[in-house]
TIDREN-187737 format. One record per residue (C-alpha): residue in one letter; x, y, z. Coordinates in steps of 0.001 Angstrom, whole numbers, plus 500000, padded with zeros to 6 digits. Layout:
BEGIN
+--------+--------+--------+--------+
! residu !     c1 !     c2 !     c3 !
+--------+--------+--------+--------+
!      A !      X !      Y !      Z !
...
+--------+--------+--------+--------+
This chain:
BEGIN
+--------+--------+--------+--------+
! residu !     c1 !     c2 !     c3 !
+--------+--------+--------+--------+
!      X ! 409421 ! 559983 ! 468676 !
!      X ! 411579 ! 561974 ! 470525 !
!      X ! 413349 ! 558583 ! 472138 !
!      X ! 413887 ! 557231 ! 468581 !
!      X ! 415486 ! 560238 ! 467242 !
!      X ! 417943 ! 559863 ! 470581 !
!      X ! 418469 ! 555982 ! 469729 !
!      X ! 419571 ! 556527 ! 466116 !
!      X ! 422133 ! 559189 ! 466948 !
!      X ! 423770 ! 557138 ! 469160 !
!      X ! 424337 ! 554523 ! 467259 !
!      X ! 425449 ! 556726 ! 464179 !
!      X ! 427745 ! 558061 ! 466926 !
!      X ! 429456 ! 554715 ! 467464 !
!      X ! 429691 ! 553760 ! 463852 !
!      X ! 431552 ! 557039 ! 463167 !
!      X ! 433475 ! 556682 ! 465915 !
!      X ! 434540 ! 552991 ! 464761 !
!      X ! 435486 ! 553739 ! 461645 !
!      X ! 437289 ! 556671 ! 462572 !
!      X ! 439429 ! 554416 ! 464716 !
!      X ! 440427 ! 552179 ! 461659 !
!      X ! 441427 ! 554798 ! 459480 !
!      X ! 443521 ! 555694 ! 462008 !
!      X ! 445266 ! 552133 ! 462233 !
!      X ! 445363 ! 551832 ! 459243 !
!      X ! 447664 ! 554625 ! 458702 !
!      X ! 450176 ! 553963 ! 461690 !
!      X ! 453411 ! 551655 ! 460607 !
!      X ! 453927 ! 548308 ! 461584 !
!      X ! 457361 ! 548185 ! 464105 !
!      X ! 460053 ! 546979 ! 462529 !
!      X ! 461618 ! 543564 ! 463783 !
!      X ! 464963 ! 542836 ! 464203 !
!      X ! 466441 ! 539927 ! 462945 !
!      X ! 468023 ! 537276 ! 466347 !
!      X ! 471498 ! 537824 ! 466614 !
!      X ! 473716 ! 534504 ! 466591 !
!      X ! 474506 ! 533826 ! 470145 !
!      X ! 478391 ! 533258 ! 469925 !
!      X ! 479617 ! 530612 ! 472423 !
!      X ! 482635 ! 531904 ! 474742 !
!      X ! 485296 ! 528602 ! 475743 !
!      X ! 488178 ! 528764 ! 477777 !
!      X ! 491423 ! 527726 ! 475568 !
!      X ! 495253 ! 527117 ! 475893 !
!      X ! 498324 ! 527664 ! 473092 !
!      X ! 500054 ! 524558 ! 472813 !
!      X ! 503317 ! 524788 ! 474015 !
!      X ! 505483 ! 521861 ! 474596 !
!      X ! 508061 ! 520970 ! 477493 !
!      X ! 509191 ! 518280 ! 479137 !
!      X ! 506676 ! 517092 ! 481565 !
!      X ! 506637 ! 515020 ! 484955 !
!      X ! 504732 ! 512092 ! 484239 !
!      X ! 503346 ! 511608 ! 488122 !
!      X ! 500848 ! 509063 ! 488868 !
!      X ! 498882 ! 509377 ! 492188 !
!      X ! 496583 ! 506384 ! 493778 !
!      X ! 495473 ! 505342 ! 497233 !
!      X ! 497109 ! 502228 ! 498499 !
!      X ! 496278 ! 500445 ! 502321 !
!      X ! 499066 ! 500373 ! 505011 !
!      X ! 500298 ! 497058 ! 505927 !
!      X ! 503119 ! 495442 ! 507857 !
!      X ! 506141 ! 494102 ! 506427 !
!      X ! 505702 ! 490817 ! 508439 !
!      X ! 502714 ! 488519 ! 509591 !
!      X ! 503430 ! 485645 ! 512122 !
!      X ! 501755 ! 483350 ! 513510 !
!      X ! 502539 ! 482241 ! 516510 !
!      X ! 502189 ! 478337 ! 516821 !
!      X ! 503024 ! 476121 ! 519913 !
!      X ! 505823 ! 472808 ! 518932 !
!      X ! 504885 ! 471704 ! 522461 !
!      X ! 502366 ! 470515 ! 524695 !
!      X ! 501544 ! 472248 ! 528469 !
!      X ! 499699 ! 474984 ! 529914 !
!      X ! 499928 ! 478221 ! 528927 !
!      X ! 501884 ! 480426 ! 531926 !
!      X ! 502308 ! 484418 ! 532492 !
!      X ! 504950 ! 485684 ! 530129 !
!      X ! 507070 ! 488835 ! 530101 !
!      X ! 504315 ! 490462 ! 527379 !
!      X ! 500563 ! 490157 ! 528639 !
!      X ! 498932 ! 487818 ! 526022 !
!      X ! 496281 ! 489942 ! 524516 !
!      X ! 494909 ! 491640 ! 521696 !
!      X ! 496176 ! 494615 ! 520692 !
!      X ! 499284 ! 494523 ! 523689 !
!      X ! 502634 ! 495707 ! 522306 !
!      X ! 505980 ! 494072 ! 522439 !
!      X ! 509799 ! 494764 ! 521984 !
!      X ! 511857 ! 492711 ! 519929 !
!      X ! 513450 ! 489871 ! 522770 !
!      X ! 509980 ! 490028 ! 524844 !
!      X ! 508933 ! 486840 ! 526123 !
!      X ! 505502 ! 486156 ! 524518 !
!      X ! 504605 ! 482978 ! 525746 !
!      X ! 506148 ! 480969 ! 528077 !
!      X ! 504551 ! 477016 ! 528122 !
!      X ! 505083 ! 474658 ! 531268 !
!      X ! 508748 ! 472885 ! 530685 !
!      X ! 509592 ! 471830 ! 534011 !
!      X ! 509642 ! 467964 ! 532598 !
!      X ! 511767 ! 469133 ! 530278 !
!      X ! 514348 ! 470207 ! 532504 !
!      X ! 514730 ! 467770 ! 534866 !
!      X ! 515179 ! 465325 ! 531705 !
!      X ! 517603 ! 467466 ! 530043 !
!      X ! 519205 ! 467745 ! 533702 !
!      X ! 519143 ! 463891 ! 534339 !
!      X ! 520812 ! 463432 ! 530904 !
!      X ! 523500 ! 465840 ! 531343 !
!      X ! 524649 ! 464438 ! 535101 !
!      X ! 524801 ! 460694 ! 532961 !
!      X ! 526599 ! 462616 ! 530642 !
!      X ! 529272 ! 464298 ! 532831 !
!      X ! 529362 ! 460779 ! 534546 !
!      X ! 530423 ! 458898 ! 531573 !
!      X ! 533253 ! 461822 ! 531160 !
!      X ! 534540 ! 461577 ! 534094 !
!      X ! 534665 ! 458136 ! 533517 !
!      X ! 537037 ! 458042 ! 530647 !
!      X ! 539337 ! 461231 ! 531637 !
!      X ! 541930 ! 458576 ! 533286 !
!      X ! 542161 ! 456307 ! 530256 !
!      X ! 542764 ! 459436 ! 528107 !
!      X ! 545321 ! 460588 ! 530641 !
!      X ! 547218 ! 457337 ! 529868 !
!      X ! 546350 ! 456231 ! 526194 !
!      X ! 546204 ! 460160 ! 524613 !
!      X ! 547853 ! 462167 ! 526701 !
!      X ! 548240 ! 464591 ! 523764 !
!      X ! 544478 ! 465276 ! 523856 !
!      X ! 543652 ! 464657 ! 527730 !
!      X ! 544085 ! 468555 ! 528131 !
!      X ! 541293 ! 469596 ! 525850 !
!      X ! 538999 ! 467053 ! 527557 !
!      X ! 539923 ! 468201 ! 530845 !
!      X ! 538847 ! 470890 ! 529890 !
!      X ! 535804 ! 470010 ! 527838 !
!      X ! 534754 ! 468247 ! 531195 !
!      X ! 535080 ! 471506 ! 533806 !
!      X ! 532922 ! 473644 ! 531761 !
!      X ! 530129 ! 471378 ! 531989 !
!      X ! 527050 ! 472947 ! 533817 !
!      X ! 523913 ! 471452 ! 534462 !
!      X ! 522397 ! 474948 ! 534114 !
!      X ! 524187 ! 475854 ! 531242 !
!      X ! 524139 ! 474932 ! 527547 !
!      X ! 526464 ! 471821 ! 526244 !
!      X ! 530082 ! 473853 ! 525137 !
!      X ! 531217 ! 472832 ! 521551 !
!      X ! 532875 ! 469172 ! 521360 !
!      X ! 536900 ! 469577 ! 521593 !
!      X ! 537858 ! 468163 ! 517971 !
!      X ! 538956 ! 465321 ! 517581 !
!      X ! 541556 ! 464473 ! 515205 !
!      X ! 542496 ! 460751 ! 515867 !
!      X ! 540700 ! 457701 ! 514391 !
!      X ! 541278 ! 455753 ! 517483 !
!      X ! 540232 ! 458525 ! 519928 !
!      X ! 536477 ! 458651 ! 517625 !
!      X ! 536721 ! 455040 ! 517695 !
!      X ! 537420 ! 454950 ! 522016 !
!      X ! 534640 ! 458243 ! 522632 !
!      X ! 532401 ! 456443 ! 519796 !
!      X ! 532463 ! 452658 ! 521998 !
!      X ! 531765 ! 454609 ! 524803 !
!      X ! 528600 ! 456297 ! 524038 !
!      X ! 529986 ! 459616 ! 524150 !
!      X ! 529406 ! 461197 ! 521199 !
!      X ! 525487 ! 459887 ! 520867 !
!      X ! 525107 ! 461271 ! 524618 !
!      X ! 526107 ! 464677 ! 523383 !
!      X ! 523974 ! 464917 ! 520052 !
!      X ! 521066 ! 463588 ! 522707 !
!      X ! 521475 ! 466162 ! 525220 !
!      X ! 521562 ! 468813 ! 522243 !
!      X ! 518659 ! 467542 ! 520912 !
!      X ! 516803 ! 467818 ! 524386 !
!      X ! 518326 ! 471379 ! 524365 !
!      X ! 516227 ! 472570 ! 521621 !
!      X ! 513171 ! 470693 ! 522994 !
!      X ! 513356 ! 472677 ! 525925 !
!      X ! 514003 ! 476064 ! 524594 !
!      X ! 510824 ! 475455 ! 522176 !
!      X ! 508998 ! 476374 ! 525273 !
!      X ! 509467 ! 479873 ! 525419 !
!      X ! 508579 ! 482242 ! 522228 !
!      X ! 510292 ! 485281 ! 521740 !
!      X ! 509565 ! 488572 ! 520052 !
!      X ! 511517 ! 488276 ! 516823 !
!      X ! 510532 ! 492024 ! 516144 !
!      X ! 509131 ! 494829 ! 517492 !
!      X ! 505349 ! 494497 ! 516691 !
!      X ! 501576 ! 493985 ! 518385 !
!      X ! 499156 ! 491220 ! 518885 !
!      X ! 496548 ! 491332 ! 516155 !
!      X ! 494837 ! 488158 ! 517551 !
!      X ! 495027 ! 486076 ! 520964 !
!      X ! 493586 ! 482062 ! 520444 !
!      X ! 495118 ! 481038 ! 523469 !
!      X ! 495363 ! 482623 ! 526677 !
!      X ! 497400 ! 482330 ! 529654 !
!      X ! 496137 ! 478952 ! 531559 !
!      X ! 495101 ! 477751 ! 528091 !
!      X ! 496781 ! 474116 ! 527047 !
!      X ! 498681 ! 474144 ! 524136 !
!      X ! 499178 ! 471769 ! 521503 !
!      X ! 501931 ! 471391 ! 519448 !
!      X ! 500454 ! 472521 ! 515694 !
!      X ! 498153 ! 474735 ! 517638 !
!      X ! 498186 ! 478456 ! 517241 !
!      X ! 497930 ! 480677 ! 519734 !
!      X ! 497752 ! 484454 ! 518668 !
!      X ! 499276 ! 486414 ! 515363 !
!      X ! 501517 ! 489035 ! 515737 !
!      X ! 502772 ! 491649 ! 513042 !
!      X ! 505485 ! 493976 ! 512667 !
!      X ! 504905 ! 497524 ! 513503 !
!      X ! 508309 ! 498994 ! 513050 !
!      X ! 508723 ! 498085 ! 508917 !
!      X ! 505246 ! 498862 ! 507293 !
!      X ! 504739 ! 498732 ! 503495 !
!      X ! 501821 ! 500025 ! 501366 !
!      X ! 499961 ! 498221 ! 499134 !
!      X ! 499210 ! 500533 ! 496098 !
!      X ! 497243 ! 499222 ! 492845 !
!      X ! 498088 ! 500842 ! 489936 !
!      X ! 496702 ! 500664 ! 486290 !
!      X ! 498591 ! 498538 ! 483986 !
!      X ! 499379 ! 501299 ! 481752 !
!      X ! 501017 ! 503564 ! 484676 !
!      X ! 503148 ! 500315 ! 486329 !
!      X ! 505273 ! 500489 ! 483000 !
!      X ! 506402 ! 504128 ! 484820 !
!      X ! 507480 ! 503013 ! 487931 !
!      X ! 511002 ! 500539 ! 488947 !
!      X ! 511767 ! 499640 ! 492201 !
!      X ! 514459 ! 502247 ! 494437 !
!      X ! 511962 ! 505112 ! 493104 !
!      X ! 511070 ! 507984 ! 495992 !
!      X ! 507730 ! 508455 ! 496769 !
!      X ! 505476 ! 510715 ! 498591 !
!      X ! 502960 ! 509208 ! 500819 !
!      X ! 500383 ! 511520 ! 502470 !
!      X ! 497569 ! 511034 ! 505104 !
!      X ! 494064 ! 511502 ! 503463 !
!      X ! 493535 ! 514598 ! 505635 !
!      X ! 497291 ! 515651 ! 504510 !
!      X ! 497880 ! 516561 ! 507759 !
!      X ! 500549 ! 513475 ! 507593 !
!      X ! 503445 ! 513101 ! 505509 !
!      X ! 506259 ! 510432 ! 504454 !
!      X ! 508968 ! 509446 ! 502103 !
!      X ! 509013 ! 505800 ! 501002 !
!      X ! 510403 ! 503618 ! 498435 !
!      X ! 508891 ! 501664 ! 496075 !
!      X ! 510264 ! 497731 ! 497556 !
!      X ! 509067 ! 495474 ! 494668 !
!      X ! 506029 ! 495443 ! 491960 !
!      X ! 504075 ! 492563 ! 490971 !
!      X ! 504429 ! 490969 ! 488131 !
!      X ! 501034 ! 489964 ! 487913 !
!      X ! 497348 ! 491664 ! 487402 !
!      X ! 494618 ! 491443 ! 490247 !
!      X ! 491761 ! 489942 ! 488317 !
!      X ! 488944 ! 491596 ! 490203 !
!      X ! 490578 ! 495155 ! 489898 !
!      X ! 492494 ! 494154 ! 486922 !
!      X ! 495626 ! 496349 ! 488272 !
!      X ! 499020 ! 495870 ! 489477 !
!      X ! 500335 ! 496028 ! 492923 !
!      X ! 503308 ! 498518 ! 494003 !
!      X ! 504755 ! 498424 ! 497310 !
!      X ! 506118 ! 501094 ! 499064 !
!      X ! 508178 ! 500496 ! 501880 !
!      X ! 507601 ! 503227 ! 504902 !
!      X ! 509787 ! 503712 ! 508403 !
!      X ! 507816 ! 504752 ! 511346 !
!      X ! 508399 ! 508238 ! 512205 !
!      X ! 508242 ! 510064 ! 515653 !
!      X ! 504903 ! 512564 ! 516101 !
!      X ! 502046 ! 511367 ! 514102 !
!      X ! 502048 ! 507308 ! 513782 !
!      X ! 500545 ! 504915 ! 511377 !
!      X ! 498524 ! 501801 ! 511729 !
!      X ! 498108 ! 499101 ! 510200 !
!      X ! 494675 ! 499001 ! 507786 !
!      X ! 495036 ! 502665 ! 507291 !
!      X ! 494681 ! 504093 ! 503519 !
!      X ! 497183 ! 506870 ! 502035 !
!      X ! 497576 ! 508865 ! 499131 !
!      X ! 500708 ! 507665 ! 497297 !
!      X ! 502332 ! 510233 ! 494681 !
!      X ! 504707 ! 508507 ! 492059 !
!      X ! 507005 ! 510955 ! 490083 !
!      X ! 507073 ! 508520 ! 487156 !
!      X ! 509663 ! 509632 ! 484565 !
!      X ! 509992 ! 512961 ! 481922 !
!      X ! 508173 ! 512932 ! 479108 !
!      X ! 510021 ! 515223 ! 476833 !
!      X ! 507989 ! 517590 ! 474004 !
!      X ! 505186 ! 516989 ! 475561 !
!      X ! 502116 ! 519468 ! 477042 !
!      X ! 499244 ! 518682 ! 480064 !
!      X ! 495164 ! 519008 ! 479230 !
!      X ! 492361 ! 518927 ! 481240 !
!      X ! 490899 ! 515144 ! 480466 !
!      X ! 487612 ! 516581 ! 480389 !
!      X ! 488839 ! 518408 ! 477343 !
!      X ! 489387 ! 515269 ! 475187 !
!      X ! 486753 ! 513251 ! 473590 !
!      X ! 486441 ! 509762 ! 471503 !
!      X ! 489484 ! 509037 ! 473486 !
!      X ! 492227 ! 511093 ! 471310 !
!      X ! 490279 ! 514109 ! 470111 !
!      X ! 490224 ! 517832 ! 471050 !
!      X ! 488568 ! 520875 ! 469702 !
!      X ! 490611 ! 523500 ! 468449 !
!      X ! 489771 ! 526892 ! 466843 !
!      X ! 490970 ! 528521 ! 463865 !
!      X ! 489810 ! 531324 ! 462658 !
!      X ! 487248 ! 531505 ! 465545 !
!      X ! 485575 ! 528337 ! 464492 !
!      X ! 485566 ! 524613 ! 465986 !
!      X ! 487651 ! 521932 ! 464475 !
!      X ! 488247 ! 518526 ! 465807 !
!      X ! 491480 ! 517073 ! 465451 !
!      X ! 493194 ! 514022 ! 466898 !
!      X ! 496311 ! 514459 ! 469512 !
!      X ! 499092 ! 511749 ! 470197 !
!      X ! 497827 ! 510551 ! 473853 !
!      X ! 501097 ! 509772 ! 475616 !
!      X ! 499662 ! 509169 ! 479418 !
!      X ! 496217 ! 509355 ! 480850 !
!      X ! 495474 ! 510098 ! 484828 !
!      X ! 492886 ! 510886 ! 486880 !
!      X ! 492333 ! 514579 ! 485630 !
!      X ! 494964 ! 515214 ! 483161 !
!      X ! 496547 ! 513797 ! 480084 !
!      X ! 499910 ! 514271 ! 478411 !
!      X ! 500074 ! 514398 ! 474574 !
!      X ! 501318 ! 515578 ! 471393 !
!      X ! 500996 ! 516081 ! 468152 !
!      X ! 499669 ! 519387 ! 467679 !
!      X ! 501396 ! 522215 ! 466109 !
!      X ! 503028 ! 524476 ! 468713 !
!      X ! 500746 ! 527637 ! 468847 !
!      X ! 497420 ! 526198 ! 467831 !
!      X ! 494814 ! 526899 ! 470431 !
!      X ! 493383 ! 524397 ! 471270 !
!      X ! 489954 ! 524032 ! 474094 !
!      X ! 490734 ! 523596 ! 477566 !
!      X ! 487562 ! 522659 ! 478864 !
!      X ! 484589 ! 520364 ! 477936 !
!      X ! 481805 ! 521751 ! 475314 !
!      X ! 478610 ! 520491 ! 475665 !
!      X ! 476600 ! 520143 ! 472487 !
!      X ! 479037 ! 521449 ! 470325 !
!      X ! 479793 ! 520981 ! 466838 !
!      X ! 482268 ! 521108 ! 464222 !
!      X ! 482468 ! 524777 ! 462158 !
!      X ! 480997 ! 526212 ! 465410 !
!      X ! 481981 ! 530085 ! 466118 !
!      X ! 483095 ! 530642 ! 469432 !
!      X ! 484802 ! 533232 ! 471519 !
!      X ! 488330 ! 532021 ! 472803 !
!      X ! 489644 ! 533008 ! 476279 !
!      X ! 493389 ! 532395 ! 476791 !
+--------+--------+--------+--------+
């Protein structure tokens, strides 16, 4: 009994206790909630202010040389030791023997036809004496500076119809045009430098036979470089020829002044740009090579009334955000010039503040917080 009585207390224990916690919630207050505050987005923003800007344009361009030659043999014999070793990558001065082909055929026929030569004038210097005395004096001495080491000296003129008609019967005038032809014959075996420059490529080296047609290295210039920049269609409307430029090393730790030399007049298909060259002197210190790629900076021309964005800032091509009365609004801009990271326009009101940066998900009617 006395177990039972224990039991039932408890339990009327609990139940009192139970509901004398929900009276008790029931009379505390609910916490108030706030209402979310509108999170106001803060973007970076310029006044427009107009000036006359520099309309630069900057690409990268590769160095080449001015000239590319290739060096071809009109002759046939083997290939000797020449003042410049024949090989790849050996430098030369302009008036270096390059290559220097077996002529000693040559000479002794050029040789053999001068002696007939000075033969056959020696032969006619009496009848001169007697028939045209007048002009014996100039073929006197026509005939003493005649060297069989030495190059033919000019003809004396000759101003009578019978003297042409007397040197003509006498074989004396086809004898000379020969030995002049043989001349040339035997100076076309030995090439010289015709500029200062390097070999790029060696076919033929020394104790080679060459071939006349053949080629036997390719040389370029290394004093006159120019470099090949492709521009956009829309910038090469900026540039003429004469114009300065500023070439730079990609590490900037090289600089130059060039001038533009000549622009294409036609597009590149595959890069669909135009080609400016930029003609560059070689400079003591630092050099450049050939193949190497540079940063080219164009001034371009002034663009007057004008003002420079961030091109990240404009979108659908010709539209910018700008705020009035702390809200979005997109308006369209008069694009004048695009590059890389900027564009030049117009069209805005002077003093409108307009977004200098891009906005991601934003929206027209949009409140944000401008920083100037």
């Amino acid at each position: 009994m006395r177990k039972v009585i224990i039991i039932v207390g408890i339990i009327v224990m609990l139940g009192l206790a139970f509901f004398l916690m929900s009276w008790l919630a029931g009379m505390s207050e609910p916490p108030a909630q706030q209402a979310p505050e509108d999170i106001i987005r803060k973007v970076k923003a310029v006044k427009v202010s107009y000036a006359e800007v520099d309309a630069g344009i900057s690409a990268t361009g590769r160095l080449g040389s001015k000239n590319y030659v290739d060096v071809i043999s009109e002759v046939q014999g083997e290939i000797l030791p020449a003042g410049v070793p024949l090989k790849k990558g050996q430098n030369f001065k302009k008036g270096d023997l390059l290559v220097k082909i077996f002529d000693k055929p040559a000479e002794f026929n050029l040789k053999a036809a001068k002696s007939r030569f000075m033969n056959s004038i020696a032969n006619i210097l009496p009848d001169f004496k007697i028939d045209y005395p007048e002009s014996y004096p100039k073929i006197k001495q026509f005939f003493n500076e005649l060297r069989l080491d030495q190059p033919l000296p000019e003809l004396p003129v000759i101003e009578s119809e019978q003297e042409r008609i007397f040197l003509a019967s006498r074989n004396v005038l086809n004898d000379y045009f020969t030995i002049k032809s043989l001349e040339i014959q035997l100076a076309r075996h030995s090439i010289y430098a015709p500029f200062n420059g390097t070999f790029t490529d060696v076919m033929l080296e020394v104790g080679s036979i060459a071939n006349p047609g053949g080629r036997i290295a390719r040389i370029i210039r290394t004093d006159q470089l120019e470099l090949e920049v492709p521009v956009t269609v829309e910038d090469a409307i900026w540039l003429e020829n004469g114009q300065q430029v500023d070439v730079w090393s990609e590490d900037k730790e090289i600089h130059r002044m060039g001038q533009i030399v000549r622009i294409a007049d036609f597009v590149d298909p595959n890069s669909q740009s135009v080609s400016v060259f930029v003609s560059l002197e070689p400079a003591p210190g630092k050099p450049l090579y050939e193949g190497q790629y540079l940063q080219a900076l164009f001034n371009g021309r002034k663009i007057g009334d004008a003002m420079v964005i961030s091109r990240s800032a404009v979108f659908n091509s010709n539209e910018v955000y700008v705020v009035k009365d702390g809200s979005l609004t997109k308006t369209p801009v008069n694009v004048l010039k695009v590059d890389h990271e900027t564009l030049i326009f117009n069209g805005l009101e002077e003093g409108a503040v307009v977004v200098a940066e891009p906005l991601a998900g934003a929206s027209e009617g949009e409140k944000v917080d401008v920083s100037l």
